[in-house]
C-alpha positions as CSV (number, residue, x, y, z in Angstrom):
1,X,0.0,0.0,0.0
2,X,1.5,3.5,-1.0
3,X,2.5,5.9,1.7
4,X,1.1,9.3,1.2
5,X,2.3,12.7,1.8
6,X,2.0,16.5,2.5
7,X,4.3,19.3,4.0
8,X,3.9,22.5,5.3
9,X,6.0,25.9,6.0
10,X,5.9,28.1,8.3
11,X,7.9,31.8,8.3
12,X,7.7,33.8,11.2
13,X,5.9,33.8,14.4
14,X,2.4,32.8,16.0
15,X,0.0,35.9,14.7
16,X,2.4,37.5,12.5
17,X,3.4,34.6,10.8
18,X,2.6,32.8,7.4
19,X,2.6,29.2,6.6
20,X,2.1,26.8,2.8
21,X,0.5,23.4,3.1
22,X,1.3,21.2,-0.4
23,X,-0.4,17.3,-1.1
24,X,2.1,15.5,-2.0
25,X,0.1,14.8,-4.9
26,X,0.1,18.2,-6.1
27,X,-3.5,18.7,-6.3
28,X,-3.5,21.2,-3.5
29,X,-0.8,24.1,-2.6
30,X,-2.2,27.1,-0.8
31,X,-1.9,29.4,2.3
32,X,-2.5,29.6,5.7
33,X,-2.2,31.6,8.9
34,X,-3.1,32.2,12.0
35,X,-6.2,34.1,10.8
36,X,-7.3,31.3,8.1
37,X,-7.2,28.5,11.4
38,X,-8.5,30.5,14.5
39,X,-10.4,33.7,12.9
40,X,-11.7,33.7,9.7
41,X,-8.7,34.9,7.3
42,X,-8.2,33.8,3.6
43,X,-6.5,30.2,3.1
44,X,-7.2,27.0,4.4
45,X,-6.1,25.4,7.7
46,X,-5.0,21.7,9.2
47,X,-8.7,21.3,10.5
48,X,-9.9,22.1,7.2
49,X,-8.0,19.2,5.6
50,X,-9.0,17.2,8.2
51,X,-12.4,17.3,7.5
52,X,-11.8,16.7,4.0
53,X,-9.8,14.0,4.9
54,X,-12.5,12.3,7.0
55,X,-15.6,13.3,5.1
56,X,-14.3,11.5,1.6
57,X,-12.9,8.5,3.9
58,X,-16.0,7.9,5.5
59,X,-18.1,8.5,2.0
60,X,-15.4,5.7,0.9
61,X,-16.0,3.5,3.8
62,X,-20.0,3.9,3.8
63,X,-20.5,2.8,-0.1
64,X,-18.0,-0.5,0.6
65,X,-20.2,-1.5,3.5
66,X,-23.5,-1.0,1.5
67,X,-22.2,-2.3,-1.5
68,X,-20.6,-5.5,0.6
69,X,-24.3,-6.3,2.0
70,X,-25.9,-6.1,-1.3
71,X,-26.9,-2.5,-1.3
72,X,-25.2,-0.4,-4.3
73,X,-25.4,3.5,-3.2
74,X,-26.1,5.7,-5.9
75,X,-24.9,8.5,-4.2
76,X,-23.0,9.1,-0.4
77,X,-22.7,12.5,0.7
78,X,-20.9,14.0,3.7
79,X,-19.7,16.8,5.4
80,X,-17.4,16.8,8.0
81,X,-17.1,19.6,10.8
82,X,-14.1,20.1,13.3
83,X,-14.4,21.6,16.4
84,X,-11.5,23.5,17.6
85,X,-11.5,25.1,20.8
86,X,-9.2,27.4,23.3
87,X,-8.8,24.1,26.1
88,X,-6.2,25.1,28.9
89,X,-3.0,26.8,28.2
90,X,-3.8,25.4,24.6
91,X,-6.4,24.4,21.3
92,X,-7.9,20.7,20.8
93,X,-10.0,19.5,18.4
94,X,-13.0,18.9,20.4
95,X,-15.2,16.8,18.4
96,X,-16.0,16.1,15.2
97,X,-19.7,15.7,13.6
98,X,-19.9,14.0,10.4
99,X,-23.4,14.4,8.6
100,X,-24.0,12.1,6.0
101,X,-27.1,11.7,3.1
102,X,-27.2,8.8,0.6
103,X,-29.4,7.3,-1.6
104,X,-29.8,4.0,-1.4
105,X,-31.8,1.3,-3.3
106,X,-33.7,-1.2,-1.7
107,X,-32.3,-0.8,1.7
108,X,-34.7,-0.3,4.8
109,X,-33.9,2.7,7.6
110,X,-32.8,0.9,10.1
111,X,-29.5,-1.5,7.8
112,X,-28.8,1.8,6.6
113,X,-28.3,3.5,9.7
114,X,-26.6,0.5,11.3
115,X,-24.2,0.3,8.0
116,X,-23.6,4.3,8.3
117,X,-22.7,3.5,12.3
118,X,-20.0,0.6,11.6
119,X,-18.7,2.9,8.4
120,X,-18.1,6.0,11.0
121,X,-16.0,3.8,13.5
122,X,-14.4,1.4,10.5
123,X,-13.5,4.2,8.5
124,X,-9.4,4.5,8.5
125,X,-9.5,8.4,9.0
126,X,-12.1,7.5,12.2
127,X,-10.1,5.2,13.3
128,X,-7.0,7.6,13.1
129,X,-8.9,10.1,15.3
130,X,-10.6,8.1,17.5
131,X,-9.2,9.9,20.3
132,X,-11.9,12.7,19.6
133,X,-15.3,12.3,19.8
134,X,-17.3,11.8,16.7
135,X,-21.3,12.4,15.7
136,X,-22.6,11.2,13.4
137,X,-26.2,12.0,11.5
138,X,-27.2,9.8,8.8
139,X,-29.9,10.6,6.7
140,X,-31.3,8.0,3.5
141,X,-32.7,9.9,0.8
142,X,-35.9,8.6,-1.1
């Protein structure tokens, strides 16, 4: 299985400061500072990319589960919010609430929402941040 990669910069200090996050894969370069992660500046921020990260692994992770009990999904989608918060001395990620809509064929309410329950704690990226507490809402579409 491939290893994958990002890097970031950062020039100068805390407030004053500037930083460039890169995907290794070269589909995203951009900014970020201390505005863009705990105000609302221009740029993106680790949190961000978190969210991304967990909200197409758990879209991932949700089909393969349908799919593996006979339910092909024509569409999963999901957005992922991270909580960061001023905790002590410091910032933590306090939780993060994944909300989730698919369409489904021929699967009943209650297989989908115990399929969209095993998805949010199999998923790889859940797994990876299982120290934080996650939510989940999952909603099948008609």
């Amino acid at each position: 299985m491939p290893v994958r990669n990002s890097e970031a910069t950062w020039e100068g200090g805390l407030k004053g400061g500037k930083g460039n996050l890169k995907l290794g894969s070269g589909a995203y370069q951009g900014q970020y500072s201390f505005m863009s992660r705990f105000e609302q500046g221009t740029g993106t921020n680790p949190e961000e990319l978190i969210a991304a990260a967990h909200a197409g692994c758990y879209s991932m992770a949700l089909s393969a589960m349908l799919e593996r009990g006979g339910h092909v999904a024509s569409r999963v989608h999901t957005v992922a919010k991270v909580s960061l918060e001023k905790v002590g001395e410091g910032f933590k990620i306090t939780k993060i609430a994944l909300q989730t809509e698919a369409q489904v064929p021929g699967i009943d309410e209650a297989a989908f929402k115990e399929t969209a329950e095993k998805a949010k704690t199999g998923c790889p990226v859940s797994q990876a941040l299982s120290a934080t507490p996650i939510e989940l809402d999952a909603k099948l579409l008609k």
